[in-house]
C-alpha positions in Angstrom: -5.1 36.0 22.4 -4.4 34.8 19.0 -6.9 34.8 16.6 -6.3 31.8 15.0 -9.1 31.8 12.6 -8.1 35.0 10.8 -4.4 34.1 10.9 -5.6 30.8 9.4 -7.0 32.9 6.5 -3.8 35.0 6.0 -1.3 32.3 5.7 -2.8 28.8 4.6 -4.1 28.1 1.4 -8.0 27.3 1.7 -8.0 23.5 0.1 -10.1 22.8 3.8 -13.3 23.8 5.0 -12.1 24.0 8.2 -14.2 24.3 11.4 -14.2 27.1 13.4 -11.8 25.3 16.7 -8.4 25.1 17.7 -7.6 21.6 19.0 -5.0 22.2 22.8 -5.2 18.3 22.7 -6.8 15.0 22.3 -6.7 12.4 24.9 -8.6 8.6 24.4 -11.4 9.1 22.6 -12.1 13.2 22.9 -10.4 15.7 21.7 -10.2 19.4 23.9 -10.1 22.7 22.1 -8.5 25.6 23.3 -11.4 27.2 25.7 -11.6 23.9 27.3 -14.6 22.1 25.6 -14.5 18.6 24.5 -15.4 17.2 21.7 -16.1 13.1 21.0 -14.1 12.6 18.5 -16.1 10.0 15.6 -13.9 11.5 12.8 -10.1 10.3 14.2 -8.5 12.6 11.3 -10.3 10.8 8.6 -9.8 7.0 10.1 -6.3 7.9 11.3 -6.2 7.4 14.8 -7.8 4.0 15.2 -6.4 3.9 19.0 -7.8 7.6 19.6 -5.7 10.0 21.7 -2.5 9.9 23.4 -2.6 5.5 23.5 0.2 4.8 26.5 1.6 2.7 23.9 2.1 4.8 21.2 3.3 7.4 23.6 5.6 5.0 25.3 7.0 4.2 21.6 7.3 8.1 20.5 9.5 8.8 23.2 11.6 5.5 22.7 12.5 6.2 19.4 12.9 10.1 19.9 15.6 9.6 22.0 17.7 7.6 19.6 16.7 9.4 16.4 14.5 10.8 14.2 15.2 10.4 10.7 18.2 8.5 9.2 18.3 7.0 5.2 17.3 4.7 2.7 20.9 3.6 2.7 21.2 2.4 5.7 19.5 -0.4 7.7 16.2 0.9 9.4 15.7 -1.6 12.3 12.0 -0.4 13.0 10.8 -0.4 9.5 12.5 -4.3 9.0 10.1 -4.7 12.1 7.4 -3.7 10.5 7.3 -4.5 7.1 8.4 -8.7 8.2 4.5 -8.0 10.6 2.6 -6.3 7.4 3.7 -9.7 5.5 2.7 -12.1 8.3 -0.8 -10.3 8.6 -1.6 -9.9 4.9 0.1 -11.7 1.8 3.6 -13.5 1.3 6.3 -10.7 -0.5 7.6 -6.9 0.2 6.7 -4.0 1.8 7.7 -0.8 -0.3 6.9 2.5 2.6 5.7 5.8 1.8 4.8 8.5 3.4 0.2 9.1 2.5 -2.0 7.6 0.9 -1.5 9.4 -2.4 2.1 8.3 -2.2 1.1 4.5 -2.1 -1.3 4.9 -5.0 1.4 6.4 -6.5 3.8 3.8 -6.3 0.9 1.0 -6.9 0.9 2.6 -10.1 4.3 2.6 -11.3 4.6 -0.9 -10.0 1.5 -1.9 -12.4 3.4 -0.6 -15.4 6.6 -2.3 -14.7 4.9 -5.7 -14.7 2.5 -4.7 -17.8 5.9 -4.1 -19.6 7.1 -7.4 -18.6 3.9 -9.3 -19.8 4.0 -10.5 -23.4 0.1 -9.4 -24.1 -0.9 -6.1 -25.0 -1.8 -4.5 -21.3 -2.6 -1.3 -20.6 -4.8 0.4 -17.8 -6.2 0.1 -14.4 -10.1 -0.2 -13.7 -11.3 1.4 -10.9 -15.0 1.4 -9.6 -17.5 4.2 -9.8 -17.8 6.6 -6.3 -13.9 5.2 -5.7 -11.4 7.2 -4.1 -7.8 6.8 -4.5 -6.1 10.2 -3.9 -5.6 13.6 -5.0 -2.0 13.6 -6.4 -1.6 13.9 -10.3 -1.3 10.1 -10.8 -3.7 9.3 -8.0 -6.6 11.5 -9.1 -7.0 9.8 -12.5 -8.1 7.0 -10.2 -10.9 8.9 -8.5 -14.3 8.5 -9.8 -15.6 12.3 -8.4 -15.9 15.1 -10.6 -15.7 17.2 -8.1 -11.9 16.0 -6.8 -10.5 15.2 -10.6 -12.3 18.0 -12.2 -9.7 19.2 -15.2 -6.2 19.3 -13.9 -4.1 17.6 -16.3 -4.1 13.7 -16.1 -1.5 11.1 -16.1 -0.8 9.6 -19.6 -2.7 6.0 -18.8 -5.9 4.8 -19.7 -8.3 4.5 -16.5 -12.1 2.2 -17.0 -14.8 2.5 -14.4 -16.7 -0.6 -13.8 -20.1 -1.1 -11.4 -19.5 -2.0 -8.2 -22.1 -5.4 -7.0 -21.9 -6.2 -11.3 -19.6 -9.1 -11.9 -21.3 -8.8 -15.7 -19.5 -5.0 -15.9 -16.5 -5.8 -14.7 -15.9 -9.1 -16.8 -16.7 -7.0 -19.9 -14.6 -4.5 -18.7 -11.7 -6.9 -18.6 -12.1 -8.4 -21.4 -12.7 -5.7 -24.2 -10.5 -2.8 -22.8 -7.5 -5.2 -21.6 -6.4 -3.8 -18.6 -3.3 -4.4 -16.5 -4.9 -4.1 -13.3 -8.4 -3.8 -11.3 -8.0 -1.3 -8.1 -10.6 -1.5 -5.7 -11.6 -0.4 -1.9 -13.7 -2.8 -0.3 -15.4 -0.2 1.6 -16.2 2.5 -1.1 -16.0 5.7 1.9 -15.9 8.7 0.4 -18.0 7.2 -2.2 -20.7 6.8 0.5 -19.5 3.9 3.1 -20.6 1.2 0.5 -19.1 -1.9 1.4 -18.4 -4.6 -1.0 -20.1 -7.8 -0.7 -18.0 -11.1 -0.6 -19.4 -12.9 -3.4 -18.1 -9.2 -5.8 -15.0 -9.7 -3.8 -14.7 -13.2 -4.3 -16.1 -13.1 -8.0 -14.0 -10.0 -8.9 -10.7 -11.7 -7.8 -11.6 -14.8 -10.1 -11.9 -12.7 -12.9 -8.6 -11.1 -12.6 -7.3 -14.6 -12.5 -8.8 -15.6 -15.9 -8.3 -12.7 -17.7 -4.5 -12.2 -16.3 -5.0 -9.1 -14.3 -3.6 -7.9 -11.6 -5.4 -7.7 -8.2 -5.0 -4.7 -6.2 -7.1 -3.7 -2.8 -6.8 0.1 -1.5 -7.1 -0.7 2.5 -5.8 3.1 2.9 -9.3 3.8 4.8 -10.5 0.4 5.7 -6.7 -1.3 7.1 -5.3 -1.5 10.4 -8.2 -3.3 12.4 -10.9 -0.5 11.4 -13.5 -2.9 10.1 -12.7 -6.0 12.8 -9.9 -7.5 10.9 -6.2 -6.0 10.2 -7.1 -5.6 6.4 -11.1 -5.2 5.4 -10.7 -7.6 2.0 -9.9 -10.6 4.7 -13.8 -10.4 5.5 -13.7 -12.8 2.1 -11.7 -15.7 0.8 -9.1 -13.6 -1.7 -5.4 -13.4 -2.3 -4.9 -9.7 -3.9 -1.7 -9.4 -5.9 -1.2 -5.4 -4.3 -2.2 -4.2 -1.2 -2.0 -0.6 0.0 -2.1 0.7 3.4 -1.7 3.8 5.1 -3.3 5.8 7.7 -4.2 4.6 10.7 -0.3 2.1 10.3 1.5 5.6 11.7 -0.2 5.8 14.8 -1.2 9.0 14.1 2.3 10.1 11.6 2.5 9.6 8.3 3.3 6.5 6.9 1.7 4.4 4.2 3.2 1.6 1.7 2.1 -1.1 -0.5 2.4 -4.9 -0.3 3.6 -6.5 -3.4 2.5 -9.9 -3.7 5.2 -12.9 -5.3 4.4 -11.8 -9.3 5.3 -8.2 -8.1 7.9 -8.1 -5.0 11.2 -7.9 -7.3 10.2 -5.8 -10.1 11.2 -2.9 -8.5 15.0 -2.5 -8.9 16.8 0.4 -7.1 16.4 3.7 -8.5 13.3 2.7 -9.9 11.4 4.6 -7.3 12.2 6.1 -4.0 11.1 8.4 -1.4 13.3 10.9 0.9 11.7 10.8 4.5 9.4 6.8 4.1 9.8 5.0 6.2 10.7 7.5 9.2 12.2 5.7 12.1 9.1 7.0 14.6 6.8 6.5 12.0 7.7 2.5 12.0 8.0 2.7 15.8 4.5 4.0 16.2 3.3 1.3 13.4 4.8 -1.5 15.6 3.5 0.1 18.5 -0.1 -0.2 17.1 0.2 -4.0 15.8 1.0 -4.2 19.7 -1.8 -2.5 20.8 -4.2 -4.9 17.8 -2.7 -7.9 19.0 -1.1 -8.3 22.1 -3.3 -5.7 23.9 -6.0 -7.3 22.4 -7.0 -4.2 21.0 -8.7 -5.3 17.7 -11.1 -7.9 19.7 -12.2 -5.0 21.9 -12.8 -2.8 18.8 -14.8 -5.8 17.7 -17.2 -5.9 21.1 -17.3 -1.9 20.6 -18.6 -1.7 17.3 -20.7 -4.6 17.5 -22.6 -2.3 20.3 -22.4 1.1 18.5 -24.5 -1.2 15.4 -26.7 -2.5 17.4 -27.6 1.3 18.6 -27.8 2.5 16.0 -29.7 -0.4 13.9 -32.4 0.4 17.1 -32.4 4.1 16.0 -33.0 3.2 12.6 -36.0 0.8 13.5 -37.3 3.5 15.7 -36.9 6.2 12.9 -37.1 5.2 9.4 -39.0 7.7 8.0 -35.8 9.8 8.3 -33.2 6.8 9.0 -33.0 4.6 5.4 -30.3 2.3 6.5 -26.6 1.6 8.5 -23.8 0.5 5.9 -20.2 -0.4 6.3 -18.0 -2.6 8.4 -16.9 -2.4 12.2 -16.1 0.9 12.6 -16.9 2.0 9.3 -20.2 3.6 9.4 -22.7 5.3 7.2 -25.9 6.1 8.2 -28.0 7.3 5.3 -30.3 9.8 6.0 -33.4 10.6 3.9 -33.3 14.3 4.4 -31.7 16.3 2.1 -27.9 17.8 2.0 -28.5 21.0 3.6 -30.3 19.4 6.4 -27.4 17.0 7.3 -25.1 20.0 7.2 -27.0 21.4 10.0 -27.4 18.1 12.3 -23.9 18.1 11.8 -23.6 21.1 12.6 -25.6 20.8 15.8 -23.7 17.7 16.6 -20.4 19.8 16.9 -22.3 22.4 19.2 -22.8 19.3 21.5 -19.1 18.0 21.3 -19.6 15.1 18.9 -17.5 15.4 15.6 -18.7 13.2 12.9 -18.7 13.9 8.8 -20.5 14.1 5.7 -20.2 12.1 2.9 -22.3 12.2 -0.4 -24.6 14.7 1.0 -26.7 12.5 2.8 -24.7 10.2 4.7 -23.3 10.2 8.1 -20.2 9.0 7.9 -18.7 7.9 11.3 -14.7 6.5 11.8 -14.6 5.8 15.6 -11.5 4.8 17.5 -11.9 1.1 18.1 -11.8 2.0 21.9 -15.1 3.6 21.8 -16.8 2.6 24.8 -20.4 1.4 25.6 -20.9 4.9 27.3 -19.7 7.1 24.5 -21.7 5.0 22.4 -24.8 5.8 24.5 -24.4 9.4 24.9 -23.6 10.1 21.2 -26.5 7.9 20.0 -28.6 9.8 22.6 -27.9 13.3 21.1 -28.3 11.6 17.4 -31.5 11.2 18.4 -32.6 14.4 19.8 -31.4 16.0 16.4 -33.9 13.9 14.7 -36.5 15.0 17.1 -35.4 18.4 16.0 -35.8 17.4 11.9 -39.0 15.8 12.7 -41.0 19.0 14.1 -39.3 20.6 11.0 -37.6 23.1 13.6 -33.9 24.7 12.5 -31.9 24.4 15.9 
């Protein structure tokens, strides 16, 4: 037998803490390794697989499409992606989609598109303001967005000025705005790997009014938060704003890559061809598998039964944290966007999580003290139970100060 661990070593660059399993296969909301042991699966590849494993429908739609073909070009008429960019519009904002391929990639193109219209604008532009904690990618031009040291650290930056504002502090940001003169504002409205902070609609709705006095373009990063994970298709719909840019990505590919931006009426023709462009976005099965999961949200009735599902898993754990709140400070985010903020230290939640994955339930880390959770929205009452059940025998462990 293969030893996949050491092999893993040899060959692939170690960017990844990984864990120590091989994944055999993943089917609804568990995931099997390759002894056999299964594993509930509260990670979904970093808010990826918002349908879990192996969805009949996204299944039924990967061997569709297979069959006819896989990859075609930008030059000619991509039936799938027409599909699904004409359903991104009707759920979100009137104007284009523009596909990619990550994350990253629709950052990327977010900020190319920002400079095209700043050149177009007669006053004197420049800049995007992000908020401080944000997360916005790892690629050259991306990472001058993110606001962690430990991501950005010195690689060399993109030639365009970048301002950090407060998030909850309307008084920052308008100051912001108006002595640095930025072209645009970029913000998640769940801050997650800044620590599952969710924005609050009057900063939302107060932020967005600001960019519309001062000129400034309004841009939302749903690349975590999108595609039904907080209860609606995009998380900045929980308030009453119109962004200018939208990007998307992850959990849109039904578990492939594909991401994209939205460009709003003052942006959707200011990209002319050759002005940017992208080899393999949008793949053929990629679209198929996004239309696939707008099918699932909508005329499965998918997103109203992730609704019912994550109105349960809060209600758990909102009872743990009553129960417990010498060690349990709080529950943040939105649907299934969860934090739940522990008050024991870093190393501690290493080793609940830790003793989580001995048990078969795969959650993460975030900020060193937060448990970040990204269920599928088909969690059901009975996963809910059992994983809140073993949640709470590792606080029984932290609580008699024993090391499992």
């Amino acid at each position: 037998m293969a030893n996949w661990q050491e092999l893993d070593e040899k060959y692939l660059m170690n960017t990844y803490q990984r864990l120590p399993i091989v994944i055999e296969r993943g089917e609804g909301n568990y995931l099997y390794d390759n002894e056999g042991k299964e594993y509930m699966d509260l990670f979904t590849g970093l808010a990826v697989n918002v349908l879990g494993h192996s969805h009949p429908t996204i299944i039924q739609a990967l061997k569709d499409q297979s069959e006819k073909y896989l990859h075609i070009s930008n030059v000619f008429l991509n039936q799938q992606a027409i599909k699904l960019g004409k359903r991104l519009i009707e759920l979100s904002i009137p104007g284009k989609v523009f596909f990619v391929n990550s994350g990253a990639e629709a950052t990327e193109a977010a900020v190319k598109l920002i400079h095209k219209w700043r050149t177009r604008q007669e006053e004197d532009r420049s800049g995007v303001v992000v908020l401080e904690k944000s997360f916005h990618g790892r690629t050259l031009g991306a990472i001058k967005l993110t606001r962690q040291p430990g991501i950005y650290q010195d690689f060399p930056a993109a030639d365009y000025p970048v301002y950090e504002a407060e998030p909850e502090n309307l008084k920052d940001l308008e100051d912001v705005l108006k002595t640095k003169k930025p072209a645009a504002l970029l913000m998640e409205p769940v801050l997650g790997s800044g620590g599952i902070l969710p924005l609050s609609k009057e900063f939302m709705e107060g932020a967005a009014s600001l960019c519309e006095k001062y000129n400034v373009l309004f841009c939302i990063d749903e690349i975590q938060t999108g595609v039904g994970r907080t209860g609606e298709f995009f998380a900045y719909q929980h308030s009453n704003v119109t962004p200018d840019l939208v990007l998307f990505a992850k959990g849109i590919g039904g578990g492939l890559p594909l991401g994209g931006i939205i460009a709003g009426e003052k942006l959707e023709s200011l990209f002319e061809p050759g002005d940017h462009g992208t080899t393999f976005a949008p793949s053929p099965l990629s679209s198929a598998l996004g239309n696939a999961v707008i099918d699932v949200l909508y005329e499965e009735k998918g997103l109203e039964y992730g609704k019912e599902n994550a109105a349960y898993l809060w209600q758990r754990l909102e009872g743990l944290q009553g129960k417990y709140p010498e060690h349990v400070e709080g529950i943040r985010g939105i649907g299934m966007m969860l934090g739940v903020v522990m008050k024991e230290n870093a190393s501690t939640i290493k080793a609940l999580q830790k003793n989580l994955l001995s048990k078969g339930f795969m959650v993460n880390v975030t900020q060193g003290n937060i448990v970040r959770l990204l269920p599928p929205l088909t969690l059901r009452k009975e996963d809910t139970d059992r994983f809140v059940t073993a949640f709470e025998d590792e606080i029984a462990v932290i609580r008699k100060g024993v090391s499992s």
